[in-house]
N, C-alpha and C positions, 0 to 999 in steps of 0.2 A: 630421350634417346640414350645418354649417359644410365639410368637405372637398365634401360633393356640389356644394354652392353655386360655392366655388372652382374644381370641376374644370368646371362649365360655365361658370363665367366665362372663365377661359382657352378652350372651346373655343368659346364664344361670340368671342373675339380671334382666333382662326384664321381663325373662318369671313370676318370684315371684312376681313383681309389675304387671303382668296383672291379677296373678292367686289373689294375696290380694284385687284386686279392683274387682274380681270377687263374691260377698256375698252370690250367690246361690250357686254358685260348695264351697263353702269354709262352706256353710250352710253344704250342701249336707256330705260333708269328717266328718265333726263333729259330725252330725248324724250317721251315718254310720256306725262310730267308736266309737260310747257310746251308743247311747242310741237302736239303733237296734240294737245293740249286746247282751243287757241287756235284749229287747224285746225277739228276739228271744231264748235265754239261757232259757227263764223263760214259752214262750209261747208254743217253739213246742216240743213236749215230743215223744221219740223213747221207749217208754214204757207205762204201762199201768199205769194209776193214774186218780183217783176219778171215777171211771167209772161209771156208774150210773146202777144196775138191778133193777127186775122187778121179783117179785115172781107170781103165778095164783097157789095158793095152794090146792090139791082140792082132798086133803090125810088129813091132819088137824092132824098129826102124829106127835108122839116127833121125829125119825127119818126128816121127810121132814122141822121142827124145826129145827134140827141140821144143815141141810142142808142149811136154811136161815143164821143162826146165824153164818155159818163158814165163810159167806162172810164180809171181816171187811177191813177195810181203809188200809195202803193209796192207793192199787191198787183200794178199791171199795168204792163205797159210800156205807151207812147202806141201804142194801134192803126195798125195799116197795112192800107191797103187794095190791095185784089191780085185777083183773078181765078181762077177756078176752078183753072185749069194751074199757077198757080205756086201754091195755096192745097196741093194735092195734094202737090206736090213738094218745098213748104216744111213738110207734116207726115212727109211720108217720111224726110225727112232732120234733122230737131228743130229747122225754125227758129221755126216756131210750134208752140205749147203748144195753143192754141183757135183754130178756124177758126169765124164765124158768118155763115151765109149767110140773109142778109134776101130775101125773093122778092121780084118786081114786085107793085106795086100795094099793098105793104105796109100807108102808112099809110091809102089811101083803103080799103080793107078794116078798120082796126082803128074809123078812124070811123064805117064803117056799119054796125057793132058785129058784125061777123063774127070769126071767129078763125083769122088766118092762122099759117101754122105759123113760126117762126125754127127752122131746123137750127143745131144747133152741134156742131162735130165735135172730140174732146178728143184730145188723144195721152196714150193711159192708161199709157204705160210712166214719165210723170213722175208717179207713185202720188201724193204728195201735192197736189201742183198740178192734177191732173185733177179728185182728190173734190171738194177743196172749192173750187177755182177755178170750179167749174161752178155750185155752189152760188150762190156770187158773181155768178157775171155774173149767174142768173136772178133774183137779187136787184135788182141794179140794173136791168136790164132793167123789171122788173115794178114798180119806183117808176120807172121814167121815165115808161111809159105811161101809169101813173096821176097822173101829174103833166101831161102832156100833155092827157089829157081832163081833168082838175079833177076827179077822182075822191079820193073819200078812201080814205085807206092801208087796209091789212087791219089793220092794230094798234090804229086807231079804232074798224074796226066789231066789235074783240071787247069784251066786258062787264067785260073790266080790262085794268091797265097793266102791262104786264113792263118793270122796273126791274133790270137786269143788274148787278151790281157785281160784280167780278174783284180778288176781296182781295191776295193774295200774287202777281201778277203783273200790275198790272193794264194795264200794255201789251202783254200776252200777248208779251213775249221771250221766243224762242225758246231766245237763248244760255243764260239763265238758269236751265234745266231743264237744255239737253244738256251743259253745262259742267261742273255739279255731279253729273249722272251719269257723264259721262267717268271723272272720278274715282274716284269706286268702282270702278265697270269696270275701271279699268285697272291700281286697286290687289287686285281680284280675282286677275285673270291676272297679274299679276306676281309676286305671293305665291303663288301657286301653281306656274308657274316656276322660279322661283329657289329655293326650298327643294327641289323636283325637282331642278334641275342640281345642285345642292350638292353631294348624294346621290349622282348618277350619275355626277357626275364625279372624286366621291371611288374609287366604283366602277371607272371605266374607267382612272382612272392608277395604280390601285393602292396609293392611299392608304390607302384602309380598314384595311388590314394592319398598317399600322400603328398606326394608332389602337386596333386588336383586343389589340395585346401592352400596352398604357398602360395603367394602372390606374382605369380611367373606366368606366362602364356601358353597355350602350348607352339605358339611357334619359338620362343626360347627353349623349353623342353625341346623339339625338334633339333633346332640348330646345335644346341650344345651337345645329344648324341653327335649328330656329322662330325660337328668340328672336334670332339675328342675322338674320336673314333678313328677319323683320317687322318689327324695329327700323326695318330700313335702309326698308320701303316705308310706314312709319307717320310715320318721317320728312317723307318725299318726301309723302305725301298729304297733312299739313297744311301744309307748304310751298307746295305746289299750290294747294290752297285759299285761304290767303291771298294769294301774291302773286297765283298765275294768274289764278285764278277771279274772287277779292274786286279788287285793285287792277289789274290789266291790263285785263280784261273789265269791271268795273264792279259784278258781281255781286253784292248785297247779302246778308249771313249774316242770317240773323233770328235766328237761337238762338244757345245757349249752344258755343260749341266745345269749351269743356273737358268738357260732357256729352258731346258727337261723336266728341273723342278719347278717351274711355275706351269707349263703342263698339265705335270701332275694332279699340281693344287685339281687346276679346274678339270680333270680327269676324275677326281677323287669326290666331292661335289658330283658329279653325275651316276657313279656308281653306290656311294654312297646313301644317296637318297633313293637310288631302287632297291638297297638293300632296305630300309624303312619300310618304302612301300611296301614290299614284299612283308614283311612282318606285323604291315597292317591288315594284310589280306589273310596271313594262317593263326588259327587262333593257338598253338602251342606249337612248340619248339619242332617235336619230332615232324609236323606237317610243313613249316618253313624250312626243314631242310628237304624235304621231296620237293620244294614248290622249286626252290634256288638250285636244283640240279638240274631240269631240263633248258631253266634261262639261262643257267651260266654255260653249259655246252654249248647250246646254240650261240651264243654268242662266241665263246674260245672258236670253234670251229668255222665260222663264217667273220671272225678277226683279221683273218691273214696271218697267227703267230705259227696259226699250223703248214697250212698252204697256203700260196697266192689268190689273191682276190682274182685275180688275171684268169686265173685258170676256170672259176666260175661260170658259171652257165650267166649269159647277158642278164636274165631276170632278175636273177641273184646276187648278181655283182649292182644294180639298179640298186635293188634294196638294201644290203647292208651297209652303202653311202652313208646313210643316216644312223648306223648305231654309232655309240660314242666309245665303244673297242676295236670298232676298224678303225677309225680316225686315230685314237690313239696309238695302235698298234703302229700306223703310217706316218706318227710322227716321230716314236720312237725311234723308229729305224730310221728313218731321214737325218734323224740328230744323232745319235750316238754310232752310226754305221757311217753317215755319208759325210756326217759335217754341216747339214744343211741348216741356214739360218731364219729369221724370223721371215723374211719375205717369200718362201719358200714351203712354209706349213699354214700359215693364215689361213686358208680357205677349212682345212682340217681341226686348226684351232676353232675358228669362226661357228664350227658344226656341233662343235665340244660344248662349245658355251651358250649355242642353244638349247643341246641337249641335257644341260646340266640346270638349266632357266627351268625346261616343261619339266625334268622330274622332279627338280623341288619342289613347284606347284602341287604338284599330282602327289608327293608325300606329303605335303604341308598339309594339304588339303582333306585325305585321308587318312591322315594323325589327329585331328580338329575333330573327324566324323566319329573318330574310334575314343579320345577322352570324351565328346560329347554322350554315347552310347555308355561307357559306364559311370558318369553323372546320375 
């Protein structure tokens, strides 16, 4: 047992002198882990901000006034008013987000309790800003007017008060979420990667061979890829998290990190090992990264880092139970969003650690087939 220990520790030392002489995967993890993290925290917004409308005003009403002037930062840019020709031409070309075309006779219609129409034309290819930007404006919209006639809200005339409170984020930051999910993310597909190239590119220079005459297993060959591999991105992810995330970004941790990091560990171990496997399955490089794009979508995608597993069709939500990136996706946000502690994720950990049990099997075992084969 002591010799098995030794001979991975040594090939565990290999594999950090081939990943150190490697500049692009070492580019690559550094990037990854700051600056695409900061990129995306800052670029992709799950809410509405600075949106850009477009008034066609053509009431010239203090009413349809109010109606412009209610729309105010940070969800909108200050309205511009514009004309049918350049309203058309400014959505064809993305310079506005919402166009709202008020008719004539607007407000003298809403006074004489008629219901004239407001068009509003959305440009839906900016997905998140069209849903609920739309929502918004008819929001505001619909307390100006009732503000204009002396009308009481809709929220008075129902039979109770809706009291919102928004615990763990309560200025709904956006960066907050996509920050902490970057990370996972990108410690998924990294670890999955880099124990792949290890592999193939022990394969393509013909190192293997050598490694075959040494007096080592190949489940020590196995292991000491994983364990150097995840070292180096277990590293990188709590580093991430604290400087990036926590002090660059602002981001506050509510949980425990040492409970996160050991997570991790066995998060890292399950992806890990299907990045192996995977690498036992494509015989060169360029084919192991086609194979690792459709698995690792579908897994980011039915994670939950993107959207809610809730929101799932029942089938779906059934079956991604069992991947070991929705579990973790579900513990991360439990610990570092809510606080939650060990009694609290077990069942998700419990899933992790079988998940992590059958793919080491499954690459042990198909690492064994593949040195077998070029014997």
């Amino acid at each position: 047992m002591l010799r098995w220990f030794m001979n991975v520790s040594l090939l565990c030392r290999k594999e950090f002198h081939s990943l150190m002489g490697d500049f692009v995967l070492l580019g690559l993890i550094v990037f990854s882990f700051s600056a695409a993290i900061i990129e995306v925290a800052h670029g992709v917004k799950i809410d509405v901000s600075n949106a850009t409308v477009a008034f066609i005003d053509e009431d010239h009403s203090a009413l349809s006034r109010h109606l412009r002037s209610a729309v105010l930062p940070p969800y909108f840019k200050p309205p511009t008013l514009t004309d049918r020709a350049h309203a058309s031409t400014g959505m064809d070309d993305g310079t506005f987000n919402f166009v709202v075309d008020i008719p004539p006779r607007f407000e003298a219609d809403v006074l004489a309790g008629r219901t004239p129409d407001v068009q509003e034309l959305i440009d839906a290819t900016a997905m998140t800003q069209a849903g609920l930007g739309a929502v918004y404006l008819q929001q505001i919209f619909l307390a100006e007017v009732q503000a204009q006639l002396h009308l009481p809200s809709m929220t008075s005339l129902m039979p109770f008060e809706i009291d919102s409170r928004i615990r763990f984020n309560p200025n709904s930051e956006s960066a907050w979420f996509t920050s902490v999910m970057q990370v996972v993310t990108n410690a998924t597909v990294l670890s999955i990667v880099l124990v792949g190239a290890a592999v193939i590119r022990e394969r393509e220079h013909g190192t293997m061979e050598h490694l075959l005459v040494l007096p080592v297993s190949a489940s020590q060959i196995a292991i000491g890829k994983i364990l150097a591999n995840g070292a180096v991105i277990f590293i990188a992810s709590l580093l991430s998290l604290w400087l990036t995330v926590h002090l660059w970004l602002g981001v506050p941790i509510a949980g425990s990190q040492l409970l996160f990091a050991g997570c991790l560990v066995l998060y890292l171990f399950s992806v890990t090992s299907l990045g192996m496997m995977l690498a036992t399955i494509a015989p060169s490089m360029p084919q192991f990264g086609l194979l690792v794009v459709p698995v690792y979508a579908v897994a980011y995608l039915l994670s939950g880092a993107a959207t809610p597993v809730e929101s799932m069709p029942d089938l779906i939500q059934s079956l991604v139970r069992f991947f070991p990136t929705t579990q973790f996706v579900k513990i991360a946000q439990s610990i570092l969003y809510r606080g939650a502690g060990l009694e609290s994720i077990w069942p998700s950990l419990l899933a992790i650690i079988l998940s992590s049990t059958l793919f080491l099997a499954m690459a042990l075992t198909r690492f064994r087939s593949m040195l077998a084969r070029q014997d």
